[in-house]
C-alpha positions in Angstrom: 31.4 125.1 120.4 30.4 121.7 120.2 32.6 118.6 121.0 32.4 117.3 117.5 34.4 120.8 116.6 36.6 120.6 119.5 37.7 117.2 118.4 38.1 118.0 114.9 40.5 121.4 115.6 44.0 121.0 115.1 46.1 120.9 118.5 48.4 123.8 119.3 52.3 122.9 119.2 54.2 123.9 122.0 56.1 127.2 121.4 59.2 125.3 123.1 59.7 122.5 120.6 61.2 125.1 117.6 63.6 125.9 120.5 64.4 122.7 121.3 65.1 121.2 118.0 67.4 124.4 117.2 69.0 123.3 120.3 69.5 119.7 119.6 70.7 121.3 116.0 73.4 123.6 117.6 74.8 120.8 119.8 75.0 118.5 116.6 76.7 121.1 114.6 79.0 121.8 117.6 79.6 118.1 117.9 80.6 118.1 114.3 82.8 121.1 114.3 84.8 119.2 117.3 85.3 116.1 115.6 86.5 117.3 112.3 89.1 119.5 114.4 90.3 116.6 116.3 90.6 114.6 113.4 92.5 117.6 111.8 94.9 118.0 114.4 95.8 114.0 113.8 96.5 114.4 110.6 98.4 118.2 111.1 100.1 116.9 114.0 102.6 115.0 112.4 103.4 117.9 109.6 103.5 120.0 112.5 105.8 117.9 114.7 108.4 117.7 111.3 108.8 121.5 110.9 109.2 121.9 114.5 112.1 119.3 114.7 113.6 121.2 111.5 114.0 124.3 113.5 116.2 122.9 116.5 120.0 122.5 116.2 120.4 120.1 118.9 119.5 116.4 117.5 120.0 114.4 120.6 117.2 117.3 121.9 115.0 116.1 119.0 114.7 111.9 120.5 114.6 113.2 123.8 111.4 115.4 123.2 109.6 112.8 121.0 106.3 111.4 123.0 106.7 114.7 125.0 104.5 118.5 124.4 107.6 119.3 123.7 108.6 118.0 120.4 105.8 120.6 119.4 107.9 123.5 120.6 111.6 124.9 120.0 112.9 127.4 122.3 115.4 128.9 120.1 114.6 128.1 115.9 117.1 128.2 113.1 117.4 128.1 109.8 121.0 126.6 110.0 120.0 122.9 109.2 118.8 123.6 105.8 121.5 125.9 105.1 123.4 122.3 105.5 121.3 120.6 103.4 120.5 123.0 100.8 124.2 122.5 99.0 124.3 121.4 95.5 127.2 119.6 95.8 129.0 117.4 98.7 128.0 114.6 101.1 124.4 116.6 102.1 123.6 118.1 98.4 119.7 118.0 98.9 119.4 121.1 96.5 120.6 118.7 93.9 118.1 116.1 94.8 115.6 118.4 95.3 116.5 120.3 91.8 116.3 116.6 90.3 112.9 115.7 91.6 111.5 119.2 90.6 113.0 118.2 86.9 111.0 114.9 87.5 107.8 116.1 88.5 108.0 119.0 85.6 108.7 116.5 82.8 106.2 113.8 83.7 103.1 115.8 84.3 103.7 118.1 81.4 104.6 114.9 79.3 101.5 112.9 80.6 99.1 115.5 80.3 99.6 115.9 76.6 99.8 112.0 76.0 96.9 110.9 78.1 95.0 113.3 77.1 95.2 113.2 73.3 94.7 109.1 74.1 91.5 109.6 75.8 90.2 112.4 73.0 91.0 110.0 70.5 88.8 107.3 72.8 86.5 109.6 73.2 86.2 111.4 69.4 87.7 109.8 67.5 86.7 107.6 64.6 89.0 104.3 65.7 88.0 101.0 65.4 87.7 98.6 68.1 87.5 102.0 70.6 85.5 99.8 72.8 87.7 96.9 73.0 90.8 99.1 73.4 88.9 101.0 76.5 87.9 97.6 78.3 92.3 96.9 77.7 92.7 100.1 79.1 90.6 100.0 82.2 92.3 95.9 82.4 96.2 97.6 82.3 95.1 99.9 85.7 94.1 97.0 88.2 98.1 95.5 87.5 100.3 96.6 90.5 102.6 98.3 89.6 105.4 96.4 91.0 104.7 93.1 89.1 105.7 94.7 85.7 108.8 96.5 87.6 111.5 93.9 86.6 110.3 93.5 82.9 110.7 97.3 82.7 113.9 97.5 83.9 114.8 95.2 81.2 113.1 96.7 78.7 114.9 100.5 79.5 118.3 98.6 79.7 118.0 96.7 76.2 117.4 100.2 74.9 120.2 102.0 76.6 118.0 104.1 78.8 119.9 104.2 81.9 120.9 106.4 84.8 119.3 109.7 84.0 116.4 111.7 84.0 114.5 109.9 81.2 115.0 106.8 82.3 112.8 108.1 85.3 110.5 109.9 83.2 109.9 108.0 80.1 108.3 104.8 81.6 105.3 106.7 83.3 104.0 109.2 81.3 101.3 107.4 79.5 99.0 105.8 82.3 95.9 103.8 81.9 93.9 105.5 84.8 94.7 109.1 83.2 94.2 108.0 80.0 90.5 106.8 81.2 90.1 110.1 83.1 89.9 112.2 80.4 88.5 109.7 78.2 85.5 110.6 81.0 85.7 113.8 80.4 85.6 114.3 77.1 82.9 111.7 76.4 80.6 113.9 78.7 81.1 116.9 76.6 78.3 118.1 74.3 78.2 116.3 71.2 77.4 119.4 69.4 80.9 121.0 70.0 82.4 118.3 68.4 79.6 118.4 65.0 79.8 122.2 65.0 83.6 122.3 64.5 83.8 119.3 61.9 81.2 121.4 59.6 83.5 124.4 59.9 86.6 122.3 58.6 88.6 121.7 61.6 90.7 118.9 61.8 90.4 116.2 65.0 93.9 117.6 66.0 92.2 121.0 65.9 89.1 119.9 68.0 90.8 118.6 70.5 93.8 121.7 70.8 91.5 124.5 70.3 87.7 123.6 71.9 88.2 120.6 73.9 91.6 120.5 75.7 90.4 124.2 77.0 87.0 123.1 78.5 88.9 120.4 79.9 90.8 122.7 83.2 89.2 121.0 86.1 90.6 117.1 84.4 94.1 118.9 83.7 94.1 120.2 87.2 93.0 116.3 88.6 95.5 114.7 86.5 98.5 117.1 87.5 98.0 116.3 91.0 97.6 112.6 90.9 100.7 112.3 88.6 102.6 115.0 90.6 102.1 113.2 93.8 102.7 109.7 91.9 106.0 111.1 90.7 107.2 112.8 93.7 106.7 109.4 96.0 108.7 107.1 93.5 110.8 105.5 95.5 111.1 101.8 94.1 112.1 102.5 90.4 114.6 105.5 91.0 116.8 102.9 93.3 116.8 100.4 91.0 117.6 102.3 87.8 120.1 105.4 89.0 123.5 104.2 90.0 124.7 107.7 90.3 123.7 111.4 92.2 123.2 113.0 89.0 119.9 112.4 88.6 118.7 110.9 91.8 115.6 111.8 93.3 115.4 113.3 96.7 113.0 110.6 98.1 115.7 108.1 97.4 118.7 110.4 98.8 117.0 110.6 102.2 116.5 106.8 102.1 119.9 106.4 102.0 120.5 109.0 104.7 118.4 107.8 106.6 120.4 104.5 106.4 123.8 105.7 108.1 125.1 104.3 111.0 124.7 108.3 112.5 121.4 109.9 111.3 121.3 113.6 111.9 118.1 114.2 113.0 117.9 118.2 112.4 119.5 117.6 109.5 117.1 114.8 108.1 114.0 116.3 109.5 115.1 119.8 107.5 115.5 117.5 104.4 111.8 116.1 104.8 111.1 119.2 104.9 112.5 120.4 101.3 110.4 117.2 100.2 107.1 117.9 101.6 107.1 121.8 100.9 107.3 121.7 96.5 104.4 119.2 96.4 102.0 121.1 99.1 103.4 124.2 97.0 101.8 122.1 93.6 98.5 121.1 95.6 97.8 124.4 96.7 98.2 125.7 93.1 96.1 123.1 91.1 93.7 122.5 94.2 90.6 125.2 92.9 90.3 122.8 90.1 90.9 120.2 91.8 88.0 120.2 93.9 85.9 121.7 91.4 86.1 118.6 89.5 85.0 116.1 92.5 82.1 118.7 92.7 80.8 118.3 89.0 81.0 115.3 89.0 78.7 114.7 92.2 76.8 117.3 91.0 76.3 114.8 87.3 76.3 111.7 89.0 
């Protein structure tokens, strides 16, 4: 062979660098793998930490393990502090509260769902004038804190005699300018055909929207129910300003005001945070399929 063709052939690879790179591949993925479960213990930790202090029946034991192992350990559990703070009536009626915010959560979503979503349809669909101008309000209401319009709302619910109950707590935040531009989203992506086909059939825009589109529409339901779930579960600002009263208080505001006794029970309030934190996680796990499902097609579109 001559050295032209010597030069000219291709130079063999080393069988070892395939074993190498798998190598370098395994220790990346293993590297991976180690940080996501350190970062997942973070974040567990403290969830972790709560249900365990729940379980003892000794709250000076509860400060004395914190910054300890043993705060993540209980000798001996029990299920007596929320039998304490499960009554629905009396000084530590966390049922109540918890039956209150459960009455909250289940009005509001159910209430915003229908509302935003027939808003953003009619965005979306419908045959409005000035839809654009109206959208570009929409998306302006969303960037005002909250809190800024907290005071003119109040005033607003007690000129019309809304006070101290659950509407009062409902009412105010079912419509929402983010929802209502979530689904506008959604429906806008939808095939225009859908819409054309059923309008040459005779179906009304109230028949669109019930029958094809507010069915397609699961994975925006699902997103909406859990950002409005969480939203309505975490008020903590406007229940304390507008209930005077236990009847319809909220449980985040009646461990607030446990909390602020002169002699916290600390089995006692940790079992209470618990009651909180369970019906939410309960509602995430439920909706959470389409929950995900929705951040997915939208990557996927995007």
């Amino acid at each position: 062979m001559s050295d032209t063709a010597l030069a000219s052939a291709p130079l063999a690879q080393p069988a070892k660098v395939p074993a190498i790179r798998r190598k370098r591949f395994n220790a990346y993925r293993a590297i991976q793998a180690a940080s996501m479960l350190i970062i997942a213990l973070v974040i567990v930790s403290p969830l972790f930490l709560l249900a365990v202090a729940s379980l003892k029946d000794d709250r000076f034991q509860i400060l004395a393990d914190m910054g300890t192992f043993r705060a993540f350990w209980v000798s001996n559990p029990t299920l007596a502090n929320f039998a304490e703070v499960a009554h629905f009536s009396g000084e530590l009626a966390f049922g109540r509260y918890l039956l209150n915010s459960l009455i909250i959560l289940f009005a509001t979503v159910v209430g915003g769902l229908v509302v935003n979503s027939m808003a953003g349809f009619v965005l979306a669909w419908g045959s409005l004038r000035g839809r654009a101008v109206i959208l570009a309000l929409v998306i302006a209401l969303y960037v005002i804190p909250q809190e800024s319009i907290i005071m003119p709302l109040v005033i607003m619910v007690s000129r019309a005699g809304i006070t101290d109950g659950f509407a009062v707590q409902i009412v105010p935040w079912i419509a929402s300018p983010l929802y209502t531009f979530l689904f506008y989203q959604f429906f806008a992506q939808l095939p225009k055909d859908l819409f054309e086909a059923a309008e040459m059939d005779g179906a009304s825009v109230f028949r669109v929207y019930r029958s094809i589109f507010l069915p397609l529409s699961l994975p925006a339901l699902a997103t909406v129910s859990i950002l409005m779930g969480i939203e309505a579960w975490n008020q903590y600002l406007w229940p304390i300003l507008v209930t005077q009263t236990d009847y319809a208080r909220p449980i985040s505001v009646a461990i607030a005001t446990f909390f602020g006794q002169d002699s916290i029970f600390w089995d006692r309030a940790m079992a209470a945070s618990v009651l909180m934190m369970l019906p939410i996680l309960a509602f995430y796990l439920a909706f959470q399929r389409w929950f995900v499902s929705s951040f997915v097609g939208s990557a996927i579109k995007g």
